[in-house]
C-alpha positions as CSV (number, residue, x, y, z in Angstrom):
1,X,165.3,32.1,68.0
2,X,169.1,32.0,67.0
3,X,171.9,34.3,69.7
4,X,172.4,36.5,66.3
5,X,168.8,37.0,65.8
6,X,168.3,37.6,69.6
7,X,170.8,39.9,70.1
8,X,170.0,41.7,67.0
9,X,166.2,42.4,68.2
10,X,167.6,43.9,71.6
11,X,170.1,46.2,69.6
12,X,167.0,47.4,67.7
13,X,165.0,48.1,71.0
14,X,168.2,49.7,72.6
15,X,168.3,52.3,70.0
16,X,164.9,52.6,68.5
17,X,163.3,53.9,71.7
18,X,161.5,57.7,71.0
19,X,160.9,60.5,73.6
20,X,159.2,63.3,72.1
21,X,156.6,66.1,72.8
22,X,152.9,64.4,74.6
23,X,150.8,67.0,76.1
24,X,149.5,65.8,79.3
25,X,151.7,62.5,79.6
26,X,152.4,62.0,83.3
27,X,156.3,60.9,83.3
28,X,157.0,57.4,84.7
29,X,160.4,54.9,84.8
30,X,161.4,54.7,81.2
31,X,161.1,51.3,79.5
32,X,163.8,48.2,80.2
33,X,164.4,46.9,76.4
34,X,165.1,43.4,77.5
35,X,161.4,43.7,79.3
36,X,160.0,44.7,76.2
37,X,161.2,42.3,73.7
38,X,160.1,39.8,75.9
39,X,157.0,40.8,75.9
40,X,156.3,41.9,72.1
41,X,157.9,37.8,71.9
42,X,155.4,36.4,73.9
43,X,152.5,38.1,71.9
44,X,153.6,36.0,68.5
45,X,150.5,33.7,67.6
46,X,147.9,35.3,69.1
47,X,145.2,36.2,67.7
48,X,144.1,39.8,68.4
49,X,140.4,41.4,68.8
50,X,137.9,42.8,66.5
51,X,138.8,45.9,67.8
52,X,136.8,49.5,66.3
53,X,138.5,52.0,65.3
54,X,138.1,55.6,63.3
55,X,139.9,56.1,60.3
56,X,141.7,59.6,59.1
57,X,138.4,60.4,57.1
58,X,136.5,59.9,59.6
59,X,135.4,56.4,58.9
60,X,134.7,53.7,61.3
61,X,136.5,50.3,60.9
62,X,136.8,47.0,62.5
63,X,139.9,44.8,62.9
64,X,137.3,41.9,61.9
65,X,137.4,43.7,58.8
66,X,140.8,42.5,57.6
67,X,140.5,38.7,58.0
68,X,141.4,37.0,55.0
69,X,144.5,38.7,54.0
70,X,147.5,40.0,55.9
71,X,147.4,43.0,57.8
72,X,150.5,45.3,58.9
73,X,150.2,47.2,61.9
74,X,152.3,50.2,63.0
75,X,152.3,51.9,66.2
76,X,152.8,56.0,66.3
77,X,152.2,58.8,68.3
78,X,150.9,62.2,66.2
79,X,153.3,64.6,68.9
80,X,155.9,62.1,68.3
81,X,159.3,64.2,66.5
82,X,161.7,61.5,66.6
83,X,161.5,57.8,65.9
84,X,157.5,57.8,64.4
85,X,158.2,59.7,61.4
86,X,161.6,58.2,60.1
87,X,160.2,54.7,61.0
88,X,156.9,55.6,58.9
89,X,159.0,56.8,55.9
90,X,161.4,53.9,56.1
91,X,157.7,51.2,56.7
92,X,156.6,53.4,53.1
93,X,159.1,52.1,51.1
94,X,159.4,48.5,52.6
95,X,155.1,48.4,51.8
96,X,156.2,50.2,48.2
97,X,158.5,46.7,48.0
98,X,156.0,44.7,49.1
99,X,153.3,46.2,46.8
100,X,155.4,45.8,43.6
101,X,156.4,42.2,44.2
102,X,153.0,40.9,45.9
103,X,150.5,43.3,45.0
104,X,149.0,46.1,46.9
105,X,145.9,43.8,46.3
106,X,147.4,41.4,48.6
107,X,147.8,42.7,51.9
108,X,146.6,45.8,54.0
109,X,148.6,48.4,56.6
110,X,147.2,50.0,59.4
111,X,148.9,52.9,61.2
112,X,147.2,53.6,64.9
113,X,147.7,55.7,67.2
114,X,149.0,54.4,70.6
115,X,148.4,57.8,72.7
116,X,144.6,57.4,72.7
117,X,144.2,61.1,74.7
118,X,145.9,63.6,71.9
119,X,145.7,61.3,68.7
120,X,142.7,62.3,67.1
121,X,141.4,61.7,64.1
122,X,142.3,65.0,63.1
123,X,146.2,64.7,64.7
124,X,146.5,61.3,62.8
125,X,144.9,62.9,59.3
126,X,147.1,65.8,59.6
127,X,150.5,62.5,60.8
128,X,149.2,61.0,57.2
129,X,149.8,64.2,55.2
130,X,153.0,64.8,56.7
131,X,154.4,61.7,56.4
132,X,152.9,61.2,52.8
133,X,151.0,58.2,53.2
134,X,148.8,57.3,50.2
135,X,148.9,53.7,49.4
136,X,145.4,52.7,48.4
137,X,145.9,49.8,50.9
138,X,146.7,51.9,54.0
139,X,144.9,53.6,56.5
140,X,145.2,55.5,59.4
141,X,143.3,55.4,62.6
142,X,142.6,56.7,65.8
143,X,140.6,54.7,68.9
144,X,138.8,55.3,72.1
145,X,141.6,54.3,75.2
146,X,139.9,50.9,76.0
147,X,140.5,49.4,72.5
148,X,143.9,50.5,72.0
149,X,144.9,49.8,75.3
150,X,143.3,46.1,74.4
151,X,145.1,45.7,71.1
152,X,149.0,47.3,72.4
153,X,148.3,44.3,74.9
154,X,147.4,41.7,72.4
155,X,150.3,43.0,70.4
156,X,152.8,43.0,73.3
157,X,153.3,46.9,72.8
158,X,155.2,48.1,75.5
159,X,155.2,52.3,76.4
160,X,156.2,54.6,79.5
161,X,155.2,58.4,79.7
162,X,158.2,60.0,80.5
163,X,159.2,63.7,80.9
164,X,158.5,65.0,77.5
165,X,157.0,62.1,75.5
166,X,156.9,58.6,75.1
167,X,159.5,56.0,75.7
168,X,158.6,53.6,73.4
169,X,160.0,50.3,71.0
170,X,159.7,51.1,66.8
171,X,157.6,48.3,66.6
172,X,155.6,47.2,63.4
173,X,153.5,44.2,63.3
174,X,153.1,41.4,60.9
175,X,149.3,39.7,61.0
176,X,148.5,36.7,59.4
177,X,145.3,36.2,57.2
178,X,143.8,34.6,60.3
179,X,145.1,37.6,62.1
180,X,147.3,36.2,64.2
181,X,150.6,37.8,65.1
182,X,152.8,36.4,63.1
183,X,156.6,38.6,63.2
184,X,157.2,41.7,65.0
185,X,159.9,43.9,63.3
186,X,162.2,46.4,65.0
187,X,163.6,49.3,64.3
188,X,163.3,52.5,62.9
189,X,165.6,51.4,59.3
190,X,165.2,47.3,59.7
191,X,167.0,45.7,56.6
192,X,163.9,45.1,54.0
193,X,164.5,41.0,54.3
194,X,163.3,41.3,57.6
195,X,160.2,42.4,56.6
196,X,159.8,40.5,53.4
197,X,160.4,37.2,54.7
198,X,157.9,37.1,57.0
199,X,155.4,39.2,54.3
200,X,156.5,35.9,51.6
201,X,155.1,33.5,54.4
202,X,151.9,35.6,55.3
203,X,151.0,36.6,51.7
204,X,151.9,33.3,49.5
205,X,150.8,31.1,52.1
206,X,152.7,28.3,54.2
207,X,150.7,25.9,52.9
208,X,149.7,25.7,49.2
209,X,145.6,24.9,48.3
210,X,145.3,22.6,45.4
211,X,144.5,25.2,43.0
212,X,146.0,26.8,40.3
213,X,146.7,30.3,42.2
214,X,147.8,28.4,45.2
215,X,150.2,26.5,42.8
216,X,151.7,30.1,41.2
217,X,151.8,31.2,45.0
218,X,154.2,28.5,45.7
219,X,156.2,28.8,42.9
220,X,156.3,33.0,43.6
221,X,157.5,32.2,46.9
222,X,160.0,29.4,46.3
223,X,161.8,31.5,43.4
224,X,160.9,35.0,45.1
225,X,164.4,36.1,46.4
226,X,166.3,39.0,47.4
227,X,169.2,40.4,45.4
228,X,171.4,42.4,48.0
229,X,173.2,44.2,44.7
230,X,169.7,46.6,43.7
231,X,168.3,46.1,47.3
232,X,165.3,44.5,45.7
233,X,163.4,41.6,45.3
234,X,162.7,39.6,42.2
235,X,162.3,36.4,40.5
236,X,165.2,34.2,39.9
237,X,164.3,32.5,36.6
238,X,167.6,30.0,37.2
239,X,165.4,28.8,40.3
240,X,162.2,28.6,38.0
241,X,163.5,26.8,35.0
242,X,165.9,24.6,37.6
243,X,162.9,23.5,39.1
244,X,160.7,22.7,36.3
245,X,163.8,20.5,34.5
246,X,163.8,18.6,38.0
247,X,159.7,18.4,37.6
248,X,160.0,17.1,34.5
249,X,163.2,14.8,34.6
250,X,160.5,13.7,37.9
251,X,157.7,13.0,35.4
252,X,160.1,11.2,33.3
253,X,161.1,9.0,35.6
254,X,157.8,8.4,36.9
255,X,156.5,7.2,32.6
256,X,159.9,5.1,32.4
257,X,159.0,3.4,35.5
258,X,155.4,3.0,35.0
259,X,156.2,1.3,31.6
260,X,158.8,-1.0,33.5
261,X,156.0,-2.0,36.2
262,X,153.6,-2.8,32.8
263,X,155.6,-4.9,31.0
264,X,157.0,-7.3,33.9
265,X,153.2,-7.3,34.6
266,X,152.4,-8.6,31.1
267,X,155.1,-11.2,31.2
């Protein structure tokens, strides 16, 4: 982790931090940032539980469920006024990003929420229709205390009741295929590379199966880039055609050779 990365993290947690309305929350010492970040850091590479959980319909679902492709996991509270909403509308046009340039097909998001006591499944359906989440590939869920207290700690989510709310770190988690924590993004309106990136690596794969899809994978990723100018991503044909005139000046090199090696074996 660079200084300027570091210190860029423990801005985000200094100013992403939410207190808003929780009925019944017993107040306790708000949350240290430094503290927190640590500990969402130290929960990067594990692999978290097949937890259950009940989606907004109603619907049971298991973590377990989502092996096999990435999974993004946000963290909300339904009472929350603050930092939950504007950090779920900024997460729907990052996943609207991520749909148009890997596919919705490609990945999954999960929104859960954290206060197990007062987010219900009717609390999150009605968090859902507020916040106007309808991608096909995102749900919303609620859970039982024991599994969400298990997954905040496989996560490394950090939260303090405090007088009036929450005191909590806008935290959205990137999974892995194997569903391992891969990045943890901060923030309420993180810049869309830092959640693309990591969604390139996840989705296209760090390493490339010998197959044709795994090939075009490799190729979407390499010449996949971000073009600060529209704030979007998109294929950069320069680095598509510049690397198949290298592939091919490669192959041609390779024949010349080849015919070099056969004719001083002739002779």
């Amino acid at each position: 982790m660079t200084s300027r990365r570091a210190a860029a993290w423990l801005f985000a947690m200094l100013t992403c931090f939410s207190v808003a309305s929780a009925r019944g929350a017993p107040a306790s010492s708000p949350l240290d940032p430094k503290e927190a970040i640590a500990t969402s850091q130290r929960a990067v590479g594990r692999t978290i539980g097949d937890y259950r959980f009940v989606d907004s319909t109603g619907k049971p679902l298991s973590l377990g469920d989502y092996r096999g492709k990435p999974l993004v996991i946000s963290l909300v509270y339904s009472a929350c006024s603050s930092v939950c909403p504007p950090t779920t509308q900024h997460l729907i046009d990052a996943v609207n990003e991520a749909a148009r340039v890997f596919g919705a097909d490609r990945f999954a998001v999960l929104t859960i929420g954290f206060d197990a006591r007062n987010d219900t499944v009717a609390r999150m359906a009605q968090f859902a229709s507020l916040q106007g989440i309808k991608t096909s590939n995102w749900r919303v869920a609620s859970g039982d205390a024991g599994s969400v207290e298990a997954l905040l700690n496989d996560l490394g989510f950090s939260y303090r009741a405090v007088a009036g709310g929450f005191d909590h770190p806008a935290q959205t988690t990137i999974l892995d295929r194997d569903g391992k924590v891969y990045r943890h993004v901060y923030g309420e309106d993180f810049p869309f590379p830092m959640f693309m990136e990591p969604m390139k690596d996840v989705v296209y794969g760090t390493t490339t199966p010998f197959s044709l899809d795994g090939i075009i994978d490799r190729i979407r990723f390499i010449c996949t880039a971000y073009d600060p100018g529209s704030r979007r991503y998109r294929i950069d044909y320069g680095l598509v055609f510049g690397g198949a005139i290298g592939a091919f000046s490669l192959l041609v090199m390779g024949g010349l050779i080849l015919r070099e090696w056969m004719r001083s074996a002739q002779a």
